[in-house]
N, C-alpha and C positions, 0 to 999 in steps of 0.2 A: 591079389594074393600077396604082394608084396607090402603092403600098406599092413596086414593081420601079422606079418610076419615081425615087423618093425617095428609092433605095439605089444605083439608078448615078449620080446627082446627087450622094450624099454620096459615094461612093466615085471618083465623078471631083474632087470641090474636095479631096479629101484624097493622089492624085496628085501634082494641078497644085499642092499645099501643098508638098508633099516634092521635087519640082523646083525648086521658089524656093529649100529652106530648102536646098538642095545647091550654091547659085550663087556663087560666088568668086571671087577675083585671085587668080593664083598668083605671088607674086613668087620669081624664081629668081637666083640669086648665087654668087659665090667670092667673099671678103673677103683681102683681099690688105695686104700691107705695103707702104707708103708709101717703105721704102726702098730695098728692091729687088724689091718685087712678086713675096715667094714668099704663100704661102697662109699664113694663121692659123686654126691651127685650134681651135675650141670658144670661138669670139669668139663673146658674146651682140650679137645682131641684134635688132631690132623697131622699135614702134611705141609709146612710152611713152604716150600720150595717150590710146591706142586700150587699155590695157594689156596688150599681146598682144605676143609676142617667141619667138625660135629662140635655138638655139646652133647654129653651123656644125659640120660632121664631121670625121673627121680632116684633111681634105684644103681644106678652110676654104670648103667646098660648104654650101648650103642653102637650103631652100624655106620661104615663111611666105608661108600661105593665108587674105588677108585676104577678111572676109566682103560 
């Protein structure tokens, strides 16, 4: 009994482990020109600090899923 007890305990903290390590920001964007505000695209985007960074798509679209 105690063996079934200590296997849904580890197999519950290893779960509720993988829900945490799943948890995020999602920041979402279009990178635009300053002059006439068309799209730029394959501008690199990020977080230097964090050093974590995108490149937008064609269309100057992009997601960067900070943790």
């Amino acid at each position: 009994m105690k063996s079934n007890w200590f296997c849904c305990a580890l197999l519950l903290q290893c779960l509720v482990a993988g829900v945490q390590a799943q948890s995020y920001l999602r920041l979402n964007g279009v990178v635009l020109s300053t002059k006439n505000a068309t799209p730029i695209a394959y501008a690199h985007v990020g977080i230097p600090a964090q050093g974590m960074g995108v490149v937008s798509n064609e269309v100057g679209a992009f997601t960067l899923n900070y943790p």
